[in-house]
C-alpha positions in Angstrom: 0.0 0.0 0.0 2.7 2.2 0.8 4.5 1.5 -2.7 1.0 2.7 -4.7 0.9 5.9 -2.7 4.9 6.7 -3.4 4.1 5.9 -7.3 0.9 8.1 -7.1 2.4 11.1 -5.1 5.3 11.0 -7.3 3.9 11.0 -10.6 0.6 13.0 -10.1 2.6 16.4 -8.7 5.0 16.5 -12.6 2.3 15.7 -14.4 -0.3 18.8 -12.7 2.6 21.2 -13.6 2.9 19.5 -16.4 -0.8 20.2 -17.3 -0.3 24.2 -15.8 2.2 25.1 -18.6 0.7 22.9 -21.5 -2.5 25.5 -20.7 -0.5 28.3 -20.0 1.6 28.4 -23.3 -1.6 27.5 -25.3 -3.3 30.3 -23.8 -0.5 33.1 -23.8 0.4 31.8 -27.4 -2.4 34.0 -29.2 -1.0 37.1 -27.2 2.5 37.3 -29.3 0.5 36.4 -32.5 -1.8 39.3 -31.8 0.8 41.8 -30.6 2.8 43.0 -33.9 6.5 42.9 -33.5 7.5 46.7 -33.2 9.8 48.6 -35.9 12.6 50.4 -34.3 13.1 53.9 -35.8 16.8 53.8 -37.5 19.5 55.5 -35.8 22.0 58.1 -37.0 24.8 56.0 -38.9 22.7 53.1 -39.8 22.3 51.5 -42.9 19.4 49.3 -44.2 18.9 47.1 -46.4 15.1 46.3 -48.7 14.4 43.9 -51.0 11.5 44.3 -53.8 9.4 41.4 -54.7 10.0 41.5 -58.9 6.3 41.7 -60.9 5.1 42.1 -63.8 4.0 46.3 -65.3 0.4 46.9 -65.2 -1.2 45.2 -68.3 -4.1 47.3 -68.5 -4.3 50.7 -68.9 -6.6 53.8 -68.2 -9.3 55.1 -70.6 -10.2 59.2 -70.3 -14.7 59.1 -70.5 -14.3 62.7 -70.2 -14.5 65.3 -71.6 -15.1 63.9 -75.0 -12.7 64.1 -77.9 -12.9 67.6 -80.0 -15.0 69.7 -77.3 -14.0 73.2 -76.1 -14.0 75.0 -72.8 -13.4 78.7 -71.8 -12.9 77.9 -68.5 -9.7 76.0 -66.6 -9.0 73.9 -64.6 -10.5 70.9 -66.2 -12.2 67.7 -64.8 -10.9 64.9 -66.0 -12.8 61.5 -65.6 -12.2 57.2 -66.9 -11.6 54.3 -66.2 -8.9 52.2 -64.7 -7.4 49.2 -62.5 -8.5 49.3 -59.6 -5.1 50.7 -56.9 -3.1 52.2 -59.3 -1.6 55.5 -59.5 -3.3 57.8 -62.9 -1.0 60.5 -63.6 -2.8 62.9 -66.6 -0.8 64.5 -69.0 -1.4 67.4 -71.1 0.5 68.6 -74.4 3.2 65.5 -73.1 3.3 67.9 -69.3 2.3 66.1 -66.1 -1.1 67.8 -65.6 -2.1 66.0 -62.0 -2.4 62.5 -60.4 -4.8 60.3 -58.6 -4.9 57.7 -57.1 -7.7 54.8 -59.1 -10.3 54.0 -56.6 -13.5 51.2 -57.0 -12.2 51.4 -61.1 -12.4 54.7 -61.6 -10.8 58.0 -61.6 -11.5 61.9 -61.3 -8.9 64.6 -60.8 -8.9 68.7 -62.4 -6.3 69.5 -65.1 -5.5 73.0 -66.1 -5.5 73.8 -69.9 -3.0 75.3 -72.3 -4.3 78.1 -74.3 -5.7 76.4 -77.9 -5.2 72.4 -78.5 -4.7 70.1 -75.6 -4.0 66.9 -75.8 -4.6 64.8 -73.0 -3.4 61.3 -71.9 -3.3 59.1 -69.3 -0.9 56.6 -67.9 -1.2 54.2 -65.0 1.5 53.2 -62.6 2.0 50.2 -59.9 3.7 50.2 -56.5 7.0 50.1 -58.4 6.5 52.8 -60.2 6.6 50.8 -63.4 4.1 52.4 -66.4 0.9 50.8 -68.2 -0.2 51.5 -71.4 -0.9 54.9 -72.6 -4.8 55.6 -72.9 -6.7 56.8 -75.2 -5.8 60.6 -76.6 -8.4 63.0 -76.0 -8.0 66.6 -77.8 -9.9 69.8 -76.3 -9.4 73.6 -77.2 -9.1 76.4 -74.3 -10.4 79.6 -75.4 -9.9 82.3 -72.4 -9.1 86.0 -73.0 -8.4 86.8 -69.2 -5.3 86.2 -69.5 -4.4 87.1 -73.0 -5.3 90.6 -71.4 -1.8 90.5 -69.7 0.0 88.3 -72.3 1.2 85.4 -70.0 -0.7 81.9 -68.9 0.6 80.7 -65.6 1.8 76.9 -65.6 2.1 74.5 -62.3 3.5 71.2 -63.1 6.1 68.7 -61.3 8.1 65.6 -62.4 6.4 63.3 -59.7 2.6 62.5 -59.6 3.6 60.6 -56.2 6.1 61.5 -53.6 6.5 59.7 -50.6 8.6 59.9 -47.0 8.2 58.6 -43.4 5.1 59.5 -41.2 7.0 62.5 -39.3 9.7 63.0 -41.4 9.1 65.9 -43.9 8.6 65.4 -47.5 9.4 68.0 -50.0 8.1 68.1 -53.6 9.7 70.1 -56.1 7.4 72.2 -58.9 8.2 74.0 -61.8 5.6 77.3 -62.1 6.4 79.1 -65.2 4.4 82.0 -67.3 2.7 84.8 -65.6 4.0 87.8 -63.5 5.2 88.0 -60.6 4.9 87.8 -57.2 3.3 84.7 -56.9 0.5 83.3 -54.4 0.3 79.7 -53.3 -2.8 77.6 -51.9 -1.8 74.4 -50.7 -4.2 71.8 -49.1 -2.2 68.5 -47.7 -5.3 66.6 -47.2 -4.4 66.0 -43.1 -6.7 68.3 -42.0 -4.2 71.1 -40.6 -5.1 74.6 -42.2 -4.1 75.3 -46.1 -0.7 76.5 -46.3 -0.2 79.9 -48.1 3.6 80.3 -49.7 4.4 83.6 -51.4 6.4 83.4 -54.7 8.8 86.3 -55.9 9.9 85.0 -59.3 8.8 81.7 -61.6 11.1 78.8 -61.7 11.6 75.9 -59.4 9.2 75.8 -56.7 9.7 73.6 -53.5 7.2 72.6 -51.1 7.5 70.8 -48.2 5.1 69.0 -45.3 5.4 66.4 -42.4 2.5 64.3 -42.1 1.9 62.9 -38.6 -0.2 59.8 -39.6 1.1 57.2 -42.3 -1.5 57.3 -45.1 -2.1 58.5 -49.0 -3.0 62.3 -49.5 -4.3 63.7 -52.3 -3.1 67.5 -52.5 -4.5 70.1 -54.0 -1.9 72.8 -55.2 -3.1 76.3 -56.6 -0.9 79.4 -57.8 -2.3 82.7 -58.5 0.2 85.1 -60.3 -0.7 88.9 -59.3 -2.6 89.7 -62.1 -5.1 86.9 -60.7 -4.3 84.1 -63.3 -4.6 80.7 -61.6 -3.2 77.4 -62.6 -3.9 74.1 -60.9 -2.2 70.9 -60.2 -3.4 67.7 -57.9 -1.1 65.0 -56.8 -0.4 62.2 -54.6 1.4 62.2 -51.2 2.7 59.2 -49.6 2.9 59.1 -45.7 4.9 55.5 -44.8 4.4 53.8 -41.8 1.6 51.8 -39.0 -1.7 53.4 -40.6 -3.7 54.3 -37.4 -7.2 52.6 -36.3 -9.8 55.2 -35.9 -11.4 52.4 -34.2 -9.3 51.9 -31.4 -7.4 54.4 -28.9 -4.7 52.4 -29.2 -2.0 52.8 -31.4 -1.4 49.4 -32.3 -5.0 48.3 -31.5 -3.5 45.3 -29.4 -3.8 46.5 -26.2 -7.6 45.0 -25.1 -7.2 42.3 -26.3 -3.9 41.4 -25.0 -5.2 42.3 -21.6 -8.6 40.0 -21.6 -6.0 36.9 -23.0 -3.8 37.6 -19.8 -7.0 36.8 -17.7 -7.4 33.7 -18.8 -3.8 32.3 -17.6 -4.0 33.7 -14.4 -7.0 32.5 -13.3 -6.2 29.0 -14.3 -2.7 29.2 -12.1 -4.6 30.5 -9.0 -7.3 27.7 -9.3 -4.3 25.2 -9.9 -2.5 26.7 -6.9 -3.9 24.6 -3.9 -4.0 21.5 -5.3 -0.4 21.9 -6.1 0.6 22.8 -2.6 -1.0 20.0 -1.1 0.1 17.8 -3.8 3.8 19.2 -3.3 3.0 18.4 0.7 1.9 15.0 0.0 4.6 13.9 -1.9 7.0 15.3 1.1 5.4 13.7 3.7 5.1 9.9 1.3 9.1 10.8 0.8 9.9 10.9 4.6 7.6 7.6 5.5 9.9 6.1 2.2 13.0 7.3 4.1 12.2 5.9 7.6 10.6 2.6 6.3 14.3 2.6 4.4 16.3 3.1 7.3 14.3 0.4 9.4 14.8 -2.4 6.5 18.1 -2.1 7.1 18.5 -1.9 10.6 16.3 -4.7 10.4 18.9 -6.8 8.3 21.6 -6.2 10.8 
């Protein structure tokens, strides 16, 4: 009798603990799935390394719906509507000039183009992630008739090499523009699309333009650029800002959006190790006890066989 309590006391007190950390690691398991593994911000000196996944250029390219082939307008800027693949960048051009960019949304695309004076031709072009170009669309040709600012001899142009420009939430991104035509000085309207008030920049001279923002919250912009030269002739340009980073959840107070969850999961474990806590002391004193009546019945055998 004494031999089937020793194998029980000793056997039943591993394999309870045993039991406590199976549960334990099963239940605390889900916690470092959910939590995401946090980017450290690079320090000064340090050098990174990224690798791009290879694909194939966008196949399919935009159509322009609007406005139809051979109409005229006496008003600019333009709106500019089609068809596309669905997540791609459209950049317009006009006359061959980067006339504004959009991002394609649901298939489809809208964005306002300002106008040359006479013919303009306009085209579109889609572009992926990579920054790799889909077929040219269909060509579109439109006259501009506007004698405001044949009055003062000069049409003001906004235009920029990049449809998309991109840098880290908090970090500030610059875009460079080249405003020509017109007279000076020059007034700029810029709207970044984060909510904080439109930024007004004053322009002595035409030429290269740069503009810069931080964006606090990783995210795509579209911003609205407008430049009024001082005899009040506008041009117009929209484009595509690139905030990288963790895109917040408006849905949780969190940044992450880990945080409740990680702390109802927690629960869980702790409860189960205090239930599990007085059976394993009084297992832990059973097994003690069983040990020392092992020990003594030991000692007697052998005094015995003296």
């Amino acid at each position: 009798m004494i031999n089937n309590i020793r194998f029980s006391a000793q056997w039943v007190l591993p394999v309870m603990v045993g039991a406590c950390l199976l549960v334990l690691c099963v239940l605390v398991q889900p916690t470092a799935a959910i939590n995401q593994i946090p980017i450290p911000d690079p320090k000064p000196g340090s050098f990174g390394l990224e690798a791009t996944k290879l694909q194939a250029p966008p196949a399919q390219g935009a159509t322009i719906t609007t406005p139809s082939n051979g109409s005229s307008f006496a008003t600019s800027p333009l709106t500019v509507n089609g068809i596309c693949p669905p997540d791609l960048l459209v950049q317009v051009y006009n006359n061959n000039v980067m006339a504004g960019s959009v991002m394609c949304v649901g298939g489809s695309f809208s964005l306002q183009a300002s106008l040359f004076s006479g013919l303009n031709e306009l085209s579109a072009i889609v572009y992926d992630a990579l920054e790799q170009a889909g077929p040219t669309s269909n060509i579109t040709t439109v006259t501009y008739t506007d004698t405001h600012f044949t009055a003062f001899g000069a049409l003001v142009t906004l235009t920029s090499s990049y449809g998309r420009r991109s840098a880290a939430a908090g970090s500030e991104l610059s875009w460079p523009l080249q405003l020509s035509g017109g007279n000076g000085p020059y007034a700029f309207s810029i709207d970044w699309a984060d909510g904080t008030p439109t930024e007004l920049k004053s322009q002595a001279l035409a030429g290269l333009v740069t503009v810069t923002h931080t964006y606090k919250k990783a995210g795509i912009y579209q911003v609205n650029i407008k430049v009024t030269d001082v005899n009040g002739v506008s041009a117009f340009l929209q484009v595509i800002a690139v905030a990288n980073g963790q895109v917040d959840s408006a849905a949780t107070a969190s940044p992450t959006g880990t945080a409740a969850t990680t702390t109802k999961i927690l629960w869980i474990p702790a409860a189960v190790a205090l239930v599990l806590l007085a059976p394993t002391f009084w297992l832990g004193r059973r097994s003690q006890i069983v040990s020392l009546r092992n020990k003594m019945l030991k000692e007697r055998d052998s005094y015995a066989g003296e």
